[in-house]
N, C-alpha and C positions, 0 to 999 in steps of 0.2 A: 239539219242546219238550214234556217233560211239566206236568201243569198236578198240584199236588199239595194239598190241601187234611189239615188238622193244626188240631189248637188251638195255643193259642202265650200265652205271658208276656214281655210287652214289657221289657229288660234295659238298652237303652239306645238312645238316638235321639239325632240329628243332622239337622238342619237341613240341608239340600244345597244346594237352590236356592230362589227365590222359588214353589215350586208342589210341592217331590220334599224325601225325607226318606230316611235311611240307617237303619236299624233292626237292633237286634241282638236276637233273640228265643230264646227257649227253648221249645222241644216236648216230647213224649213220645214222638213216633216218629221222630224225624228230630234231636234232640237239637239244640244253636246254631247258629241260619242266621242268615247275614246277608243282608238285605236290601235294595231301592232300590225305594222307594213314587214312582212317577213321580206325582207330581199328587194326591199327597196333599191335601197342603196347600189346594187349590184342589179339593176332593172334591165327588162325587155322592152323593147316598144311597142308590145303586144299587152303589156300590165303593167309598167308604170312608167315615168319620163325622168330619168334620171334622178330618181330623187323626187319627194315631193318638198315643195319649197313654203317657208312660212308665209303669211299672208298673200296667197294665192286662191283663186278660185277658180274650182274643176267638180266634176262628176266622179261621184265615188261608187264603188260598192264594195258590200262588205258581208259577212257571215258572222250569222249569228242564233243562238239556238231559239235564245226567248226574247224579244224585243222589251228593253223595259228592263230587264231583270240583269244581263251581266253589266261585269263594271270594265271587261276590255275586249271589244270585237275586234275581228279578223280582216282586214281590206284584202279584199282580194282585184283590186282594181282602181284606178285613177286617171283621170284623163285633164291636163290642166286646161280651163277653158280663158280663165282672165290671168294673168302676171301683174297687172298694176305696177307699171315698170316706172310711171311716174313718182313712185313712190320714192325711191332709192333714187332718183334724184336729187333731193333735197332732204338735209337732216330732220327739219321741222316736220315734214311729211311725214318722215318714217316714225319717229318719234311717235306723234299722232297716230298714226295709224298701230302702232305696239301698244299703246296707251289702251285706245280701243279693241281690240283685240282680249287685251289684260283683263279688263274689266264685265267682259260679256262673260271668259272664263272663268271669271269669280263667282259672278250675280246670279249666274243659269247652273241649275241640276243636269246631271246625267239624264236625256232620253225627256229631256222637258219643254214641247215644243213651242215654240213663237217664233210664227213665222212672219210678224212685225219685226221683230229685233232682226231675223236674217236680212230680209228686205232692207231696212235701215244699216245696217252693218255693211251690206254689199254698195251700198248707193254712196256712204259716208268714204269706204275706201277709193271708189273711185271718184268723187268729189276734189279728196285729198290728191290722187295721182293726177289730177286733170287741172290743179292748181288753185283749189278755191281757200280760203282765207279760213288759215289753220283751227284757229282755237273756236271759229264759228263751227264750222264741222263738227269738231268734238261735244261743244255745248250740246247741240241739236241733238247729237248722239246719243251722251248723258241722261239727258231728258228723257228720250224717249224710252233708251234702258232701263230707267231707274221706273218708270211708267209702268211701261207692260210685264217687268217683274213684281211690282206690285211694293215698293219703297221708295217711290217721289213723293220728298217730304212737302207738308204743308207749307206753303210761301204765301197767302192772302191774309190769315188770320192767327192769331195765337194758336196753338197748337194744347194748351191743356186750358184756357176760358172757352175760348174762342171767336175772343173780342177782335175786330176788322182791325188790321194795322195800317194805317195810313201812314205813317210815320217815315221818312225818308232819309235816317240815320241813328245812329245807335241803338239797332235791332239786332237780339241777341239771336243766336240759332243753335235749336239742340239736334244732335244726331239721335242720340238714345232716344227725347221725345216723339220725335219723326217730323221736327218746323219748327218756327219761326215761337218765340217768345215775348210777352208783353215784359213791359216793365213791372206790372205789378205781381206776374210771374217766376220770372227771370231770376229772382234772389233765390228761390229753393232750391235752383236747381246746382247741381255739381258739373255737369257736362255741359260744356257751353262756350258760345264764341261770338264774338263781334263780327257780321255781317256786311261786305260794301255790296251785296245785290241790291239794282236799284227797285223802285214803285213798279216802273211799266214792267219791268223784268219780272217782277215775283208774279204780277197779275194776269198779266197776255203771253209772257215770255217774249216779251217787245226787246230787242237793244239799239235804243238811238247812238251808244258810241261806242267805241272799241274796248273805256272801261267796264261798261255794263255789260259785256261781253266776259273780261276779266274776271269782274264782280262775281258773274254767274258761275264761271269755271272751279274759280278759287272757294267755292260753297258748294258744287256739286262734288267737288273731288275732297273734301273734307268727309261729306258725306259717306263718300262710297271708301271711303278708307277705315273711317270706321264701321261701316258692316262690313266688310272683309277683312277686318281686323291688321292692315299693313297698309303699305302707299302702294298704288299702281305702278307699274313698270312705265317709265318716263315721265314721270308726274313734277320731279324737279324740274326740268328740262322745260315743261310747260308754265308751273309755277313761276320761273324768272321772265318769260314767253310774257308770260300774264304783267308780269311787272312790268315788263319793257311797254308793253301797251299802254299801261297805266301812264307811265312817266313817261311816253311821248305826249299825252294830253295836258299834260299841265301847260 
């Protein structure tokens, strides 16, 4: 058994038994591992901290025989290094921050690393706990996720011509196609939806206002719903978020 030590961001937990906990984390060198903290729950201060807590970051290690190959290693160790206590402050934070969390769970394989997305995940939650302006967080997030797992859809140009869309309203977007559809397009297709991302937003990932911002959320998270086949965890909560933004601009 190797015994492997990694920092880690806590993505999702489970309760096992009266004493053990199921943990789903994020690294930078070892990318999502799932875990089984025997005795968590009932911890030492020599091996865990009461508990390890969602959306926290600490220093892990763990056991395991083949790296790569099981589907639930052993933690034999925990040390929490960040709480991002700002989080649980504010519902909109947390929210956000579960969102994010949800969605790395989904897009990322067991033991598959990027350690862009760690990096970006770690910086986005404590963004969110230090107060910065929720649904910007997440966009940036989105993006970047959807980037380095290799499913950030086409936004400059039709996605099955590949005709340049200049066009700055009623632009269709397919998830199955992987972007943005022309008009001349758009009729074949089955999957499909009315787009408010604006011009600078689809080009530079520019957002002059808070609905471009909106715009962008409410198209990435369409997106990521249908490759993961369901809605993210707090996606309504955001989705109204996103309206509210909308309709204070008018």
């Amino acid at each position: 058994m190797q015994l492997i030590r990694d920092s880690a961001i806590v993505l999702k937990r489970l309760d096992y038994s009266e004493s053990s906990q199921i943990l789903a984390v994020f690294t930078p060198l070892h990318g999502k591992i799932s875990l089984i903290a025997k005795g968590a729950r009932r911890s030492t201060k020599k091996r865990f901290s009461s508990g390890v807590e969602l959306l926290e970051a600490g220093e892990v290690v763990f056991s395991v025989r083949e790296i790569g190959q099981e589907a639930l290693a052993t933690m034999t160790e925990w040390k929490t290094s960040r709480t991002f206590l700002g989080l649980r402050e504010r519902l909109d934070r947390l929210n956000a921050a579960q969102y994010a969390a949800d969605i790395t769970a989904q897009l990322t394989d067991n033991w598959d690393k990027h350690a862009v997305v760690y990096a970006s995940l770690y910086d986005t939650l404590e963004d969110l706990s230090q107060g910065a302006a929720v649904l910007s967080a997440v966009v940036a997030y989105q993006r970047t996720l959807l980037g380095e797992t290799g499913v950030l859809p086409q936004l400059d140009r039709c996605v099955s011509c590949g005709h340049t869309l200049n066009e700055t309203r009623d632009i269709y977007f397919s998830s199955f196609d992987g972007g943005l559809l022309c008009r001349d397009c758009e009729p074949a297709r089955v999957e499909k939806r009315l787009t408010a991302i604006t011009r600078s937003a689809r080009h530079d990932g520019m957002f002059a206002t808070d609905a471009d911002v909106a715009g962008a959320f409410d198209l990435f998270n369409y997106h990521i719903s249908h490759l993961i086949g369901r809605a993210p965890a707090a996606h309504a909560f955001l989705l109204d978020y996103a309206r509210r933004m909308r309709a204070a601009r008018r």
